[in-house]
mmCIF file as gemmi writes it, N, C-alpha and C atoms, coordinates in Angstrom:
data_model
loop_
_atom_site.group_PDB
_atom_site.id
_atom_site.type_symbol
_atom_site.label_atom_id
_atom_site.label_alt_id
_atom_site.label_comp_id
_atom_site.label_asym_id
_atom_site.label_entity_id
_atom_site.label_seq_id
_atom_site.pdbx_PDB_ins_code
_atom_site.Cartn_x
_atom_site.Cartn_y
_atom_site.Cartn_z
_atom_site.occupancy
_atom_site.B_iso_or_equiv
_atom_site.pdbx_formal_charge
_atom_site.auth_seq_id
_atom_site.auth_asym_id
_atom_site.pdbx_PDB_model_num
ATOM 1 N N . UNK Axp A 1 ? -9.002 -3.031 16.4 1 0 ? 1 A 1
ATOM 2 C CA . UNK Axp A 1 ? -8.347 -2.739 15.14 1 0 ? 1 A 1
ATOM 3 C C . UNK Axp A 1 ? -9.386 -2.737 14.018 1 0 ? 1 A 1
ATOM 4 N N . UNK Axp A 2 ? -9.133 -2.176 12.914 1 0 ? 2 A 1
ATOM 5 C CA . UNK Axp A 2 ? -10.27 -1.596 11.781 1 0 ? 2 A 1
ATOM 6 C C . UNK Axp A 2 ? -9.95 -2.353 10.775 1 0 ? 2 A 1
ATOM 7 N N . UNK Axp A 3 ? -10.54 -3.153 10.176 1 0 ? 3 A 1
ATOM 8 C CA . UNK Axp A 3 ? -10.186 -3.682 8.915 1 0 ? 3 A 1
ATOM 9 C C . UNK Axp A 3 ? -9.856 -2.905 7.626 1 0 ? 3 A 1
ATOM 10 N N . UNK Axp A 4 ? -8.956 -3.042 7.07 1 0 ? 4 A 1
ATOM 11 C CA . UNK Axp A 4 ? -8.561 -2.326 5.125 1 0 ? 4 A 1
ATOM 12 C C . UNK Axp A 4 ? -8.219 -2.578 4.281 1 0 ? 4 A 1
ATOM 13 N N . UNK Axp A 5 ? -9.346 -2.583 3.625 1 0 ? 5 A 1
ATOM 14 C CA . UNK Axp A 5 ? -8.67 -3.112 1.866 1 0 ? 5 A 1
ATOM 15 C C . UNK Axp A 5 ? -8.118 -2.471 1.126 1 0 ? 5 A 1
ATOM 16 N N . UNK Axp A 6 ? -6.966 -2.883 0.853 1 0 ? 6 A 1
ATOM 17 C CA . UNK Axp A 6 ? -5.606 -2.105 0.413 1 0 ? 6 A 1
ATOM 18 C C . UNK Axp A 6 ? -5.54 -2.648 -1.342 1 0 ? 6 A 1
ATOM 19 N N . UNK Axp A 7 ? -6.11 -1.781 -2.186 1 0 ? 7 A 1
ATOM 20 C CA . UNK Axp A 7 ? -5.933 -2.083 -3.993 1 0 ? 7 A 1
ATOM 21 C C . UNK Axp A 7 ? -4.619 -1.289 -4.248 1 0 ? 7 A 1
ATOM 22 N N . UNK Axp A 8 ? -3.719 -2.203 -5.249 1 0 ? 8 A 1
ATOM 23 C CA . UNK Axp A 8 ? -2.87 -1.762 -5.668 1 0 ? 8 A 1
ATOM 24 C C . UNK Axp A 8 ? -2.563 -1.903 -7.008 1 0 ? 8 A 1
ATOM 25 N N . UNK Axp A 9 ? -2.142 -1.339 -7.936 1 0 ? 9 A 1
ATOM 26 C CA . UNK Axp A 9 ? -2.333 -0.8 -9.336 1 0 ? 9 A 1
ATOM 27 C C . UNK Axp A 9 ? -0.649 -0.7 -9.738 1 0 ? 9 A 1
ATOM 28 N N . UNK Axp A 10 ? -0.292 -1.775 -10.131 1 0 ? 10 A 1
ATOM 29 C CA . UNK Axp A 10 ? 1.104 -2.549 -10.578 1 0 ? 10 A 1
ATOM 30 C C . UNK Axp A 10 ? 1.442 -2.9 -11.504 1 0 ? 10 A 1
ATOM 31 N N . UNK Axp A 11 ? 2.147 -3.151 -13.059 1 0 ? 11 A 1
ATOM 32 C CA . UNK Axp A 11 ? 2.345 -3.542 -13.787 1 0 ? 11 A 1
ATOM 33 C C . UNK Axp A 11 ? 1.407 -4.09 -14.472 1 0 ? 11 A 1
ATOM 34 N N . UNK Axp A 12 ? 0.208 -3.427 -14.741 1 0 ? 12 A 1
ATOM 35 C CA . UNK Axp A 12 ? -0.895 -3.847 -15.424 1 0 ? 12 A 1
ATOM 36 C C . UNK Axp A 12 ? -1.259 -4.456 -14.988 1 0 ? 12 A 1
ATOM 37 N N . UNK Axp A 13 ? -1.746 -4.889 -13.733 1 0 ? 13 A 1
ATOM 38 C CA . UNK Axp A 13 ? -2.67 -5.421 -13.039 1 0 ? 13 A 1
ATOM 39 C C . UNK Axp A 13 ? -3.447 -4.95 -11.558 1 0 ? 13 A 1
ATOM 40 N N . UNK Axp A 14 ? -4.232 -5.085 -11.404 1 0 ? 14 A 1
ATOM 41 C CA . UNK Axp A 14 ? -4.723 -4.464 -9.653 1 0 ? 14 A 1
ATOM 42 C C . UNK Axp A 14 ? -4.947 -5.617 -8.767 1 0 ? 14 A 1
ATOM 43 N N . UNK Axp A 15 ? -4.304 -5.47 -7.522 1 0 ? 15 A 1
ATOM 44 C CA . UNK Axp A 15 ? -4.14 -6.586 -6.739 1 0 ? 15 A 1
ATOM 45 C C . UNK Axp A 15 ? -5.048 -5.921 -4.883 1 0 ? 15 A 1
ATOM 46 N N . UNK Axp A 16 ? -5.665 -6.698 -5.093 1 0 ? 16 A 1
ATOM 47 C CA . UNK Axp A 16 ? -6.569 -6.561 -3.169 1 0 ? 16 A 1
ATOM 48 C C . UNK Axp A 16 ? -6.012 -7.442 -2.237 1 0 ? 16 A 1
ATOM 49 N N . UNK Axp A 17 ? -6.02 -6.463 -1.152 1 0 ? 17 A 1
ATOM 50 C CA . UNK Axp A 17 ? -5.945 -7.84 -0.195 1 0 ? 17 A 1
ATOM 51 C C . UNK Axp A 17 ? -6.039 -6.915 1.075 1 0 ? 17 A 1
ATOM 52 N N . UNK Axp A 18 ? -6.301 -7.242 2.395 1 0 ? 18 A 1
ATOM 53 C CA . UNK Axp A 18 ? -7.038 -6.923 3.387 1 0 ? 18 A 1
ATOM 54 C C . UNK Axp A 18 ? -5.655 -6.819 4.411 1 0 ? 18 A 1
ATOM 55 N N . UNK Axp A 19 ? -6.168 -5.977 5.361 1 0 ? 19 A 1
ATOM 56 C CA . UNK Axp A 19 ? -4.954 -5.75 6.869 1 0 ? 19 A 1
ATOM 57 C C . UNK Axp A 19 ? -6.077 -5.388 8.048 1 0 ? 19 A 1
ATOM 58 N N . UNK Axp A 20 ? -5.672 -6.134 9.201 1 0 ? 20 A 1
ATOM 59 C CA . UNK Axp A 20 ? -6.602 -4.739 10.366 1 0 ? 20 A 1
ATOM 60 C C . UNK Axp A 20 ? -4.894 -3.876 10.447 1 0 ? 20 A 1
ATOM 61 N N . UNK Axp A 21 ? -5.438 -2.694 11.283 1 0 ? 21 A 1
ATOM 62 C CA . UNK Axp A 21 ? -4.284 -2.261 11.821 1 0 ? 21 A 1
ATOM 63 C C . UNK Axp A 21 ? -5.368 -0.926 12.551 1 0 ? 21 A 1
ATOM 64 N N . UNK Axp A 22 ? -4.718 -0.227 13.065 1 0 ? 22 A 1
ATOM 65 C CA . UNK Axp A 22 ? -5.333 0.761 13.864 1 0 ? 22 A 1
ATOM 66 C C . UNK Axp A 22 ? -5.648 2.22 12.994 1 0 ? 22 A 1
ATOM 67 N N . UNK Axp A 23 ? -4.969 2.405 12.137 1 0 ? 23 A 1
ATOM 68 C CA . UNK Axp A 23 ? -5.272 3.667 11.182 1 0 ? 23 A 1
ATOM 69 C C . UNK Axp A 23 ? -4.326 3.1 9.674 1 0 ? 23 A 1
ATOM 70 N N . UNK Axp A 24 ? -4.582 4.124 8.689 1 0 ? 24 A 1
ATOM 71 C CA . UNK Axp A 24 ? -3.856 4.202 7.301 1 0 ? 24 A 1
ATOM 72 C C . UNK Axp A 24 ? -2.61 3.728 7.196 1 0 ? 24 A 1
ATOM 73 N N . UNK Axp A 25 ? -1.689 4.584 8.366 1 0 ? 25 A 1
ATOM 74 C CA . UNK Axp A 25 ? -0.38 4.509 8.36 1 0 ? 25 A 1
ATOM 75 C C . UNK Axp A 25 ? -0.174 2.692 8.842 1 0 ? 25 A 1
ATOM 76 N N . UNK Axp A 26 ? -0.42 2.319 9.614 1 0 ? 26 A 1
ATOM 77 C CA . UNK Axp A 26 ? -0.117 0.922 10.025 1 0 ? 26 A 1
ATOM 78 C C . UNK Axp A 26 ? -0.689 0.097 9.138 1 0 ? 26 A 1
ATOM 79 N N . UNK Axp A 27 ? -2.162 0.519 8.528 1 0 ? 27 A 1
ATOM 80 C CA . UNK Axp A 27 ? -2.608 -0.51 7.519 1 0 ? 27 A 1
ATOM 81 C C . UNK Axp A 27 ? -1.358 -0.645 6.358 1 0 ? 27 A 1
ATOM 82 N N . UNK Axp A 28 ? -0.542 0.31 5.818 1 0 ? 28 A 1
ATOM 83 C CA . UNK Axp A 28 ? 0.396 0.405 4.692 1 0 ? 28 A 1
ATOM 84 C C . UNK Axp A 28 ? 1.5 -0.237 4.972 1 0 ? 28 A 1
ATOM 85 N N . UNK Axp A 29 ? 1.922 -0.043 6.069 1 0 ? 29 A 1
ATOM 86 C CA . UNK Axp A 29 ? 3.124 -0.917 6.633 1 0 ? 29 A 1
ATOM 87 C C . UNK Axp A 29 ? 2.753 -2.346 6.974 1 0 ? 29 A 1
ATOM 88 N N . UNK Axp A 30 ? 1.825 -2.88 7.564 1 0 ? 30 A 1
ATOM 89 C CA . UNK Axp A 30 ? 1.076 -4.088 7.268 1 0 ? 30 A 1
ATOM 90 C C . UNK Axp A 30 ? 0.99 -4.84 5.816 1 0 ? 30 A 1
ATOM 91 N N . UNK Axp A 31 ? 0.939 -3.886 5.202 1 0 ? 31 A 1
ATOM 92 C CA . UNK Axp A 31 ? 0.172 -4.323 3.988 1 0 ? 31 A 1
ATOM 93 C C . UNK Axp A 31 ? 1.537 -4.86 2.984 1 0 ? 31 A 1
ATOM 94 N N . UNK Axp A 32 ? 2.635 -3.736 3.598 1 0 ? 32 A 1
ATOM 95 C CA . UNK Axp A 32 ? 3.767 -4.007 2.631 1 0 ? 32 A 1
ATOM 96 C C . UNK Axp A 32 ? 4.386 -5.612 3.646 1 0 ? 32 A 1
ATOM 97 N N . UNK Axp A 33 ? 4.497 -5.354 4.461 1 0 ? 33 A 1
ATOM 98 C CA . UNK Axp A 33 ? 5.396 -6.458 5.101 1 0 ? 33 A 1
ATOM 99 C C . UNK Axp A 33 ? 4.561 -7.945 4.531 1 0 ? 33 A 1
ATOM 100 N N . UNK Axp A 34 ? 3.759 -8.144 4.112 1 0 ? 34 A 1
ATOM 101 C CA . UNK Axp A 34 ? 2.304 -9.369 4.017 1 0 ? 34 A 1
ATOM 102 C C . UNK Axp A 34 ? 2.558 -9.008 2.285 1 0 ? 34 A 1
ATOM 103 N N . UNK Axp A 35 ? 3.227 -8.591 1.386 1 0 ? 35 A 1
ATOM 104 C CA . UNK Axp A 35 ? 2.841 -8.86 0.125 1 0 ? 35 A 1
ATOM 105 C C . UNK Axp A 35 ? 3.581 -10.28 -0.428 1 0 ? 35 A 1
ATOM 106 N N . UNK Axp A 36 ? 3.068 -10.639 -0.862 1 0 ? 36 A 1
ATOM 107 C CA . UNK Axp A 36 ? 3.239 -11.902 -1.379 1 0 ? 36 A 1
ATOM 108 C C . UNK Axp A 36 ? 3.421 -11.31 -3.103 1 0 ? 36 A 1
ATOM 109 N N . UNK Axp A 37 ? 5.283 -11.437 -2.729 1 0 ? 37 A 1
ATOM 110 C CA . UNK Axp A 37 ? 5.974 -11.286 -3.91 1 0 ? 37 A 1
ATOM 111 C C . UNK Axp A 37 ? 5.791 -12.157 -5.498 1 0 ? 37 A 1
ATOM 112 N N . UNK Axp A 38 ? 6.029 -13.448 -5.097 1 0 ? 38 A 1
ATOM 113 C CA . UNK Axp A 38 ? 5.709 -14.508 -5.492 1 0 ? 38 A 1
ATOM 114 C C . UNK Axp A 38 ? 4.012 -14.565 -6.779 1 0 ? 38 A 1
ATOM 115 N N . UNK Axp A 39 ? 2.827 -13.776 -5.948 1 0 ? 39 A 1
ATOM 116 C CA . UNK Axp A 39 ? 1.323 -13.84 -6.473 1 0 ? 39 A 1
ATOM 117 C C . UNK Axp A 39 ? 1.556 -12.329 -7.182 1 0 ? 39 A 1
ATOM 118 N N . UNK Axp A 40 ? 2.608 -12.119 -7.458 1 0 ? 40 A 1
ATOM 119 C CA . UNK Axp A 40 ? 2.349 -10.468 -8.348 1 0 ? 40 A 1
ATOM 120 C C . UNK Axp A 40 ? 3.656 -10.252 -9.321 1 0 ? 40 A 1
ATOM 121 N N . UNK Axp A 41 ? 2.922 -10.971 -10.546 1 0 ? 41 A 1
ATOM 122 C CA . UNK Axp A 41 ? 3.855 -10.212 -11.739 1 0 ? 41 A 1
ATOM 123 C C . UNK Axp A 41 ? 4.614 -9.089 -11.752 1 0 ? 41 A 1
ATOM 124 N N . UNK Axp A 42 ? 5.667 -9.299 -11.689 1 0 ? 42 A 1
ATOM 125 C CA . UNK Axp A 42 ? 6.87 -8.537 -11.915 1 0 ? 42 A 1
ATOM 126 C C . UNK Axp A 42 ? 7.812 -7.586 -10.431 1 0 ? 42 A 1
ATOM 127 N N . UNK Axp A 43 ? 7.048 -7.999 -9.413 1 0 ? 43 A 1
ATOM 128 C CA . UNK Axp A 43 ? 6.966 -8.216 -8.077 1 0 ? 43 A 1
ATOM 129 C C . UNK Axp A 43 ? 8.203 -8.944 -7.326 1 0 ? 43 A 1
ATOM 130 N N . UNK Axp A 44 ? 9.112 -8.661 -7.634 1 0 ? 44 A 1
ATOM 131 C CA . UNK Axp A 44 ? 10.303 -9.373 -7.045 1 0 ? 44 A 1
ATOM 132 C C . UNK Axp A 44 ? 10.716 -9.181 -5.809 1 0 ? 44 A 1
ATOM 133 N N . UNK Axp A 45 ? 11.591 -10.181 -4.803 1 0 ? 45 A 1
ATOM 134 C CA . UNK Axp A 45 ? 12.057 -10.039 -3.43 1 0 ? 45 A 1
ATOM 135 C C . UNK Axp A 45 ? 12.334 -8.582 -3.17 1 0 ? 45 A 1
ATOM 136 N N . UNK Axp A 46 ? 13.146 -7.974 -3.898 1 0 ? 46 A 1
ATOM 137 C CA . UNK Axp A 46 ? 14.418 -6.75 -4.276 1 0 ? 46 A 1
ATOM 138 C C . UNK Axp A 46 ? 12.847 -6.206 -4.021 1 0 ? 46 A 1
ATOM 139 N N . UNK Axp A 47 ? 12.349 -5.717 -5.078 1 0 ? 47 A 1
ATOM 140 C CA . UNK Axp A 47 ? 11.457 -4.337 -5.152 1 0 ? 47 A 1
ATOM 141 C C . UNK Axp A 47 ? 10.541 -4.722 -3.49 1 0 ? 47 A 1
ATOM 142 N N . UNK Axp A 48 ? 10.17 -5.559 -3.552 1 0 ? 48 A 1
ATOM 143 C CA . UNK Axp A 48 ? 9.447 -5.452 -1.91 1 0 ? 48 A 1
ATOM 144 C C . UNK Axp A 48 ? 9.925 -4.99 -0.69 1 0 ? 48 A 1
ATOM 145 N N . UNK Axp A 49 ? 11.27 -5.279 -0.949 1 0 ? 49 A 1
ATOM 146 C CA . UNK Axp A 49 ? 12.057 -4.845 0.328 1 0 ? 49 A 1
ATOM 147 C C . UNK Axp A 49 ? 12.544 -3.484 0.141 1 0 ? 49 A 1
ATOM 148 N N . UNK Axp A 50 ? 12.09 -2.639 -1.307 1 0 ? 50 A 1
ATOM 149 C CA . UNK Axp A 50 ? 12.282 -1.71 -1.561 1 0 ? 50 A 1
ATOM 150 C C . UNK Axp A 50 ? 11.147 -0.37 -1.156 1 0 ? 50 A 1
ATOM 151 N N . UNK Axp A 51 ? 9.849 -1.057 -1.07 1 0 ? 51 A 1
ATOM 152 C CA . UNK Axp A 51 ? 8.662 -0.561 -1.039 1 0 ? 51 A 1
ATOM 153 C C . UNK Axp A 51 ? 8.539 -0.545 0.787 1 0 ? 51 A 1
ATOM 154 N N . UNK Axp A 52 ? 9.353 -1.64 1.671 1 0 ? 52 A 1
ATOM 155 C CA . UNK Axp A 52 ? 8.963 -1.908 2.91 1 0 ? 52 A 1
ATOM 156 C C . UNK Axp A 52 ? 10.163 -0.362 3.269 1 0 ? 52 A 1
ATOM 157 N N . UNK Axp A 53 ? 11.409 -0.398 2.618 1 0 ? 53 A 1
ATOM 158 C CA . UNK Axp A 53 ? 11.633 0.632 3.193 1 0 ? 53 A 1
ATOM 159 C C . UNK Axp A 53 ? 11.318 2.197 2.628 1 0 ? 53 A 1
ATOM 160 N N . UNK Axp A 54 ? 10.612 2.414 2.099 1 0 ? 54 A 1
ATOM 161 C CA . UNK Axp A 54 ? 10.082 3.449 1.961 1 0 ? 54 A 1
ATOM 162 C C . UNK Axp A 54 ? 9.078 3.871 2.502 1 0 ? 54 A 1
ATOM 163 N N . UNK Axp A 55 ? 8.303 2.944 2.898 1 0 ? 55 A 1
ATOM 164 C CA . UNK Axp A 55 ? 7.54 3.106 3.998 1 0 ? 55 A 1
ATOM 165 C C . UNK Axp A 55 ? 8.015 3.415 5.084 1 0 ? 55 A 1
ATOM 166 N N . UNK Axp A 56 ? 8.852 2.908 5.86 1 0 ? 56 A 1
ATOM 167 C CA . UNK Axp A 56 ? 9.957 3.264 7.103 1 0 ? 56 A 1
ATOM 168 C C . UNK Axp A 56 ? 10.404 4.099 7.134 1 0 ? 56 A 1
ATOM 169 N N . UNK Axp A 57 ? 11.36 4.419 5.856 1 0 ? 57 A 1
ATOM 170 C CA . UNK Axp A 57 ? 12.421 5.536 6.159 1 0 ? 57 A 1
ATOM 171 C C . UNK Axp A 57 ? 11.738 7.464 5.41 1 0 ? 57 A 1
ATOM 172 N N . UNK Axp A 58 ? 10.786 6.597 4.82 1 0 ? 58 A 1
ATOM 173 C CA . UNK Axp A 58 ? 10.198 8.5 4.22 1 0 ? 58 A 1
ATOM 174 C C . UNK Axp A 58 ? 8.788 8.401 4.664 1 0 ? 58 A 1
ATOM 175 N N . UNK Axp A 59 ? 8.557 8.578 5.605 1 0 ? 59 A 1
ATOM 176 C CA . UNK Axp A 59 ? 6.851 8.186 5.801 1 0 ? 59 A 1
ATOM 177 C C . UNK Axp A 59 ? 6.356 9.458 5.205 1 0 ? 59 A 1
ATOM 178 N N . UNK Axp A 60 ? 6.831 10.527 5.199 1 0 ? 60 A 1
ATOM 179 C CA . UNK Axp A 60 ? 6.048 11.707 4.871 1 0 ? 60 A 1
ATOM 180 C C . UNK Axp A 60 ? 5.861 11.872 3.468 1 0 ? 60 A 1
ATOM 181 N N . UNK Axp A 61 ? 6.448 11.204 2.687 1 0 ? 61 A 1
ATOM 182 C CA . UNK Axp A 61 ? 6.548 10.976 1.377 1 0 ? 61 A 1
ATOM 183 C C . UNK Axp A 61 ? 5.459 10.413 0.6 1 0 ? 61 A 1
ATOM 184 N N . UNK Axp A 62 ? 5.707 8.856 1.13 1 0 ? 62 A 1
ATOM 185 C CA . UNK Axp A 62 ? 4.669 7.884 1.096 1 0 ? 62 A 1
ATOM 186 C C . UNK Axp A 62 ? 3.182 7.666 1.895 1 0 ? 62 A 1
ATOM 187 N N . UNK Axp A 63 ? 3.235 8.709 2.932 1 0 ? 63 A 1
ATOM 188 C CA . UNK Axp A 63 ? 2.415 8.404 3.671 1 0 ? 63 A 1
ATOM 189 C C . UNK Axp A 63 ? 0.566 8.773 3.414 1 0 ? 63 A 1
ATOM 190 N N . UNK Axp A 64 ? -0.487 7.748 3.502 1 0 ? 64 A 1
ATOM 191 C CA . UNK Axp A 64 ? -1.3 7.972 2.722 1 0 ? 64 A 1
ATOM 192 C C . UNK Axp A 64 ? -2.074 9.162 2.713 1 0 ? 64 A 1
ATOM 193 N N . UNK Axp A 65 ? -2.942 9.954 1.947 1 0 ? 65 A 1
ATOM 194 C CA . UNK Axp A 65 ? -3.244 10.971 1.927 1 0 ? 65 A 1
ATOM 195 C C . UNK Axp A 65 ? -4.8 10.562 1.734 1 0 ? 65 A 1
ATOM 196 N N . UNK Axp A 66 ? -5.815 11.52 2.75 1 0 ? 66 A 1
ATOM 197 C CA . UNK Axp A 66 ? -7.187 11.396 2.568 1 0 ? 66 A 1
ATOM 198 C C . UNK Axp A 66 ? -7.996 11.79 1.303 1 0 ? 66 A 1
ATOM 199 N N . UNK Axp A 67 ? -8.386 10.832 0.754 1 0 ? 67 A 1
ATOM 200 C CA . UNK Axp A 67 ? -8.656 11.701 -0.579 1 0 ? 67 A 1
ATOM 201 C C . UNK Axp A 67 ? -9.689 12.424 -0.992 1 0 ? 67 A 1
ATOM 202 N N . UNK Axp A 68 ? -9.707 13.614 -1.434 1 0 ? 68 A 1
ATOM 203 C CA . UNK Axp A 68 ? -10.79 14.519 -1.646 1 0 ? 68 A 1
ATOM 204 C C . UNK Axp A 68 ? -12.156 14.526 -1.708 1 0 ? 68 A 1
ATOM 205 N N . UNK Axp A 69 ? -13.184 14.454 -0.855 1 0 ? 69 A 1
ATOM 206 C CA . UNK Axp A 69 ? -14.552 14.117 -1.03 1 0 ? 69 A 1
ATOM 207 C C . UNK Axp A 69 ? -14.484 13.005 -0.806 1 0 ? 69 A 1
ATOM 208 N N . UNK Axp A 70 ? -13.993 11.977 0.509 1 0 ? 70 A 1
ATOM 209 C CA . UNK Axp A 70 ? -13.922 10.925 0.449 1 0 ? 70 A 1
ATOM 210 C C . UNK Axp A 70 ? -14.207 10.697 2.018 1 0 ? 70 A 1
ATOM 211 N N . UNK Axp A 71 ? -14.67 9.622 2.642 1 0 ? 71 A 1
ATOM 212 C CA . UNK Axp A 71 ? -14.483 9.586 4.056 1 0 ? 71 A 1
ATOM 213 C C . UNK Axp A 71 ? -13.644 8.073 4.026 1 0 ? 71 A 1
ATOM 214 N N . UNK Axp A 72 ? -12.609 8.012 4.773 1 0 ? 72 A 1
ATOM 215 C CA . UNK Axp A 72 ? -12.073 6.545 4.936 1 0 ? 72 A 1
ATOM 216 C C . UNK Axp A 72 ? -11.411 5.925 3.713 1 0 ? 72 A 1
ATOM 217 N N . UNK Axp A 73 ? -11.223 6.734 2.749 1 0 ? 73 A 1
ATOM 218 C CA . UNK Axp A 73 ? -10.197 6.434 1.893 1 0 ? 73 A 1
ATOM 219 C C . UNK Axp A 73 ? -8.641 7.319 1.257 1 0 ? 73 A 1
ATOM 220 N N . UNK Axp A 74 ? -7.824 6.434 1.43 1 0 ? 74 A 1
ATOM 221 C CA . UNK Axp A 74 ? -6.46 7.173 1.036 1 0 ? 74 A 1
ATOM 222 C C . UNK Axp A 74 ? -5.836 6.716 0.003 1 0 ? 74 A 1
ATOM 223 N N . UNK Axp A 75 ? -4.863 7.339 -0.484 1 0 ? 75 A 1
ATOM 224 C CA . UNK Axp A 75 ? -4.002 6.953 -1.546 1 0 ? 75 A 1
ATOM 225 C C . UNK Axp A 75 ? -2.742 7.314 -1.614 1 0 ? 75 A 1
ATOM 226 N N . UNK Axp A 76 ? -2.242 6.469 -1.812 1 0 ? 76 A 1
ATOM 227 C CA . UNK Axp A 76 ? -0.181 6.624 -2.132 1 0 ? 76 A 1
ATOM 228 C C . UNK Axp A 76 ? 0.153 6.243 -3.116 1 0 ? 76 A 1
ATOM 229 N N . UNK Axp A 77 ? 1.454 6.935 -3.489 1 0 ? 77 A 1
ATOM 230 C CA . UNK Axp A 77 ? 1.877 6.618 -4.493 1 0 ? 77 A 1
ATOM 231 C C . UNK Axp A 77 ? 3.788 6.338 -4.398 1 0 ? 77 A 1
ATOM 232 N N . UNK Axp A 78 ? 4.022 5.484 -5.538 1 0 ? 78 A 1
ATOM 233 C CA . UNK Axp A 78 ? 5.587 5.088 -5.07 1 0 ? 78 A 1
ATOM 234 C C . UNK Axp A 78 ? 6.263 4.877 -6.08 1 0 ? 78 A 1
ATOM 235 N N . UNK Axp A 79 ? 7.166 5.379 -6.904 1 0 ? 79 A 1
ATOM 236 C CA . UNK Axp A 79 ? 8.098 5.355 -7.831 1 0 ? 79 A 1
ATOM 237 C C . UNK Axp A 79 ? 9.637 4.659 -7.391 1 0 ? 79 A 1
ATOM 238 N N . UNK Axp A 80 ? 9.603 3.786 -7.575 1 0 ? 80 A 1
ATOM 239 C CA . UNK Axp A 80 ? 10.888 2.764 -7.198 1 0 ? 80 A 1
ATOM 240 C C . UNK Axp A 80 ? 11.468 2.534 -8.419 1 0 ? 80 A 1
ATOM 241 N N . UNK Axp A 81 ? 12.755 2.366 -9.317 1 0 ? 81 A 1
ATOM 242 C CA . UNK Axp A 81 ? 13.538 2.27 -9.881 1 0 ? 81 A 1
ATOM 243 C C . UNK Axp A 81 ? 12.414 2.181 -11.555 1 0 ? 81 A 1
ATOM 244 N N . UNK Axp A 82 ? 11.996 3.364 -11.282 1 0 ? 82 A 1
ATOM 245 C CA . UNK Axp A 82 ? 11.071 3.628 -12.681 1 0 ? 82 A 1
ATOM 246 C C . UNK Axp A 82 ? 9.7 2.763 -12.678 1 0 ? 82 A 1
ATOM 247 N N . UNK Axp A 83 ? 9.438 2.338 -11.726 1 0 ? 83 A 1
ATOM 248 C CA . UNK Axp A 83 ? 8.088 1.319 -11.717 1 0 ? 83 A 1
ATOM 249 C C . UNK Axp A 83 ? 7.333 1.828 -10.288 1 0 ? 83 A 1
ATOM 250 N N . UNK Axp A 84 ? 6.048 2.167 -11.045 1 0 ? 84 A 1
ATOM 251 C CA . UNK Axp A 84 ? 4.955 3.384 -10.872 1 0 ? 84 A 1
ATOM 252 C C . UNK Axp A 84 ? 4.211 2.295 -10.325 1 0 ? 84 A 1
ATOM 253 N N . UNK Axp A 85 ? 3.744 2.267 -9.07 1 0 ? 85 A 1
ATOM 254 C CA . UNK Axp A 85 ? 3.296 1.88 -7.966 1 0 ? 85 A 1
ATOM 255 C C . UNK Axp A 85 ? 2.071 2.332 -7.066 1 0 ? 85 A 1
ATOM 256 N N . UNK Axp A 86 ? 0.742 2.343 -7.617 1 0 ? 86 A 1
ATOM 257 C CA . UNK Axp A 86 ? -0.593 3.671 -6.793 1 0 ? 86 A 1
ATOM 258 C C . UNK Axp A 86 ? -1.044 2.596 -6.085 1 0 ? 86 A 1
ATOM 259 N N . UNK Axp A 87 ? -1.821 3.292 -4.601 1 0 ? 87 A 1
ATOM 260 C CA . UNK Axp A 87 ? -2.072 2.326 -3.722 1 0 ? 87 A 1
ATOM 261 C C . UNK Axp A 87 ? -3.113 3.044 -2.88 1 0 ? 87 A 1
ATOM 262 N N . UNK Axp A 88 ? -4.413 1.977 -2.983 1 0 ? 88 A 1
ATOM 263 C CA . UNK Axp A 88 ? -5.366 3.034 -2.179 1 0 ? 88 A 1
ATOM 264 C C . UNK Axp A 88 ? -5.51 2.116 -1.184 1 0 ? 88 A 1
ATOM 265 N N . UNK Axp A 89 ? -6.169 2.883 0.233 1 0 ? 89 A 1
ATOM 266 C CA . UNK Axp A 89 ? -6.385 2.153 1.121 1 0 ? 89 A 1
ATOM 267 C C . UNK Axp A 89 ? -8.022 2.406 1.522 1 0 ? 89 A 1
ATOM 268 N N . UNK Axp A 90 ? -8.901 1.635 1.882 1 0 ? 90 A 1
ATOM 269 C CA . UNK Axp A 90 ? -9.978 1.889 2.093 1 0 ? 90 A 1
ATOM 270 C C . UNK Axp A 90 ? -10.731 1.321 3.914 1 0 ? 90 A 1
ATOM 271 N N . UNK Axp A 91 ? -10.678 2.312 4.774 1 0 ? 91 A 1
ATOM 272 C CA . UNK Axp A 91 ? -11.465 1.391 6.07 1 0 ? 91 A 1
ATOM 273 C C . UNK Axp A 91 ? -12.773 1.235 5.605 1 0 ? 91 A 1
ATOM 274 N N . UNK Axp A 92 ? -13.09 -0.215 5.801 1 0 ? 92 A 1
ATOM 275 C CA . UNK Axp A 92 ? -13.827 -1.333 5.37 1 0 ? 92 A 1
ATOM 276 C C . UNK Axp A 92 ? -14.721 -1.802 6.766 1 0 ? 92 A 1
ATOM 277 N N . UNK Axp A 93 ? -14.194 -1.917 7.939 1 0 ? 93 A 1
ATOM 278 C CA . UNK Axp A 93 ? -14.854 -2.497 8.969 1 0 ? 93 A 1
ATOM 279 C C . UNK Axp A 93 ? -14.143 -1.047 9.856 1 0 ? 93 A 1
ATOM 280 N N . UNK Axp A 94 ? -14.566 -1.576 11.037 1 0 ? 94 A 1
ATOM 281 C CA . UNK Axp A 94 ? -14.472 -0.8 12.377 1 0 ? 94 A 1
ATOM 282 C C . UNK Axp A 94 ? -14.111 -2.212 13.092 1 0 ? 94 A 1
């Protein structure tokens, strides 16, 4: 499994934190199930379980995109009840 540091860009603040998983798609779903609601302003139970299923149920939506001139980095983005949500993912290890 590949290590990824997953930055996320939330209510005026940017939050890191790391997943292995085998590619992008599992690092994001990893990443959502492991957020620690609690360590992120304005971050409530509700919106997490809002973000876990959007990951699930629209993957093609949410699902991360390689970003231009980039090797090993992606980005998503997520609009949940008016709160603008960008999320890059970066493979970090092998």
């Amino acid at each position: 499994m590949d290590l990824f540091t997953i930055v996320m860009d939330f209510n005026g603040g940017t939050y890191v934190s790391q997943v292995r998983a085998d590619d992008e798609i599992d690092a994001l779903q990893a990443w959502s199930l492991n957020l620690n609601h609690k360590e992120i302003s304005g971050l409530g139970e509700k919106l997490k379980s809002q973000i876990i299923s959007e990951i699930e149920t629209d993957s093609e939506v949410t699902k991360p995109v390689l970003l231009e001139g980039t090797i090993n980095t992606w980005g998503t983005f997520f609009s949940i009840r008016g709160r603008k949500i960008f999320v890059h993912l970066v493979k970090t290890a092998q």
